[in-house]
C-alpha positions in Angstrom: 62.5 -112.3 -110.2 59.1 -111.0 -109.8 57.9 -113.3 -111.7 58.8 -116.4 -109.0 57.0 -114.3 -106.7 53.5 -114.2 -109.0 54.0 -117.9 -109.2 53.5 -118.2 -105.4 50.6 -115.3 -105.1 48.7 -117.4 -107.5 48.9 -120.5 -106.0 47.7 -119.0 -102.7 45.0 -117.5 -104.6 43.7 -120.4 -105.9 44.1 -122.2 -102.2 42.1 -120.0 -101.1 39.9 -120.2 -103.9 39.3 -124.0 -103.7 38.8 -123.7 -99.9 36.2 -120.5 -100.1 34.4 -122.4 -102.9 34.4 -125.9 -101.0 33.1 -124.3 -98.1 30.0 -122.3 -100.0 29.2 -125.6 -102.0 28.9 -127.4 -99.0 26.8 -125.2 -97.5 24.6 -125.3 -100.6 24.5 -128.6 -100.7 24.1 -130.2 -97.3 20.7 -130.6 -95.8 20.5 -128.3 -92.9 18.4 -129.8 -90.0 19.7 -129.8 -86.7 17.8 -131.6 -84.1 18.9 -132.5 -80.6 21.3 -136.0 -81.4 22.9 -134.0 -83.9 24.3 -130.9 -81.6 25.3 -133.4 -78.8 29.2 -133.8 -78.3 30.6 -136.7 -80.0 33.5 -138.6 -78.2 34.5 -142.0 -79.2 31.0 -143.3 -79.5 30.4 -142.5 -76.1 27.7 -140.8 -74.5 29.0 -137.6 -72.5 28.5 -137.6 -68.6 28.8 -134.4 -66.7 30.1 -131.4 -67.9 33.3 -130.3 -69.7 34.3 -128.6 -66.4 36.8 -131.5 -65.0 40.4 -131.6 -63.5 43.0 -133.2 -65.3 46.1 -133.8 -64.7 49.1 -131.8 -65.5 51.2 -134.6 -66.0 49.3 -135.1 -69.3 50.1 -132.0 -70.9 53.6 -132.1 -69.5 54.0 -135.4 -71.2 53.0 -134.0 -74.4 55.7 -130.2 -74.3 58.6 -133.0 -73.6 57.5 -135.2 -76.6 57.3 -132.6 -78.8 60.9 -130.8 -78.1 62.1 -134.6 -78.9 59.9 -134.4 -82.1 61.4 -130.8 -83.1 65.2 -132.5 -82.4 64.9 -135.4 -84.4 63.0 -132.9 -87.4 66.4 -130.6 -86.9 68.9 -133.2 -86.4 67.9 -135.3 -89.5 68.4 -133.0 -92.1 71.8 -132.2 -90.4 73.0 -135.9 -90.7 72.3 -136.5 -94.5 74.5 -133.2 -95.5 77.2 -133.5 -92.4 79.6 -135.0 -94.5 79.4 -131.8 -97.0 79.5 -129.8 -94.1 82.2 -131.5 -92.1 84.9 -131.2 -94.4 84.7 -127.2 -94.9 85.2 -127.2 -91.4 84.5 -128.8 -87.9 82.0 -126.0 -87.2 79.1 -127.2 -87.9 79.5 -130.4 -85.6 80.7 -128.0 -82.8 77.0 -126.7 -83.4 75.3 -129.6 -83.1 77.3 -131.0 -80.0 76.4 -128.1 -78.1 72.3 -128.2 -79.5 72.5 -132.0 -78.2 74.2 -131.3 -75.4 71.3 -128.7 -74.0 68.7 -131.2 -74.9 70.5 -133.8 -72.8 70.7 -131.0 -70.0 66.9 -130.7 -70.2 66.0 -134.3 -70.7 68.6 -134.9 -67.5 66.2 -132.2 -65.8 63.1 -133.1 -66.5 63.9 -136.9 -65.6 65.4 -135.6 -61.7 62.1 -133.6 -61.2 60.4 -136.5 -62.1 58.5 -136.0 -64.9 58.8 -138.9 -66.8 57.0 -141.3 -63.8 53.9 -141.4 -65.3 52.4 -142.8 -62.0 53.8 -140.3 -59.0 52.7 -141.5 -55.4 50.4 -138.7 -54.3 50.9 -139.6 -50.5 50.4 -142.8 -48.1 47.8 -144.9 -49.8 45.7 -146.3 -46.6 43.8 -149.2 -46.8 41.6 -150.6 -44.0 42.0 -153.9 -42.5 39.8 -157.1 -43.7 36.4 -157.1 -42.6 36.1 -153.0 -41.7 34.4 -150.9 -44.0 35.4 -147.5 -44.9 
């Protein structure tokens, strides 16, 4: 028994091995002159403008919690469909289980589509526009 245990220490020393020696031999290796182009923040090929000090919306991050409570559902469901049939005939369980974990996500997806969430374009207010010919 102990010995399955070794089995795992070992390869996590030699993980960390590979890592801790691929990090010195790149620092070894690589040429080490920084100059101003080089320390610049890269994004997309694009030249930064301003600071890193803006707004954005919340919308985006929301966006991004709801995807990823979908993701974890379909990484929990799937393993549960390609053994229900094992499980299903012990007893009915199991699919109780899973009827009430779908039924809370439909409770929170039925939520988070009433609040609104899911428009990604919300009207902040009246949009004015001024007549032809007058400037703002």
């Amino acid at each position: 028994m102990y010995f399955d245990f070794a089995n795992v220490l070992v390869y996590l020393l030699v993980a960390c091995g590979f890592i801790l020696g691929s990090l010195v031999a790149g620092r070894l290796i690589r040429r080490q002159r920084p100059d101003a182009s080089k320390l610049e923040t890269y994004e997309c090929g694009e030249q930064t403008i301003g600071t890193a000090w803006i707004q954005f919306n919340v919308r985006f991050y929301i966006i991004a919690l709801i995807f990823l409570i979908f993701d974890v559902e379909i990484a929990v469901l799937f393993p549960w469909t390609t053994i229900f049939k094992e499980v299903s005939q012990s007893s009915p369980v199991a699919f109780i289980e899973m009827g009430v974990f779908l039924v809370i996500l439909l409770v929170g997806y039925v939520y988070v589509w009433a609040k609104g969430d899911l428009e990604w374009l919300k009207s902040l207010g009246e949009v004015r526009t001024a007549p032809p010919g007058e400037d703002r």
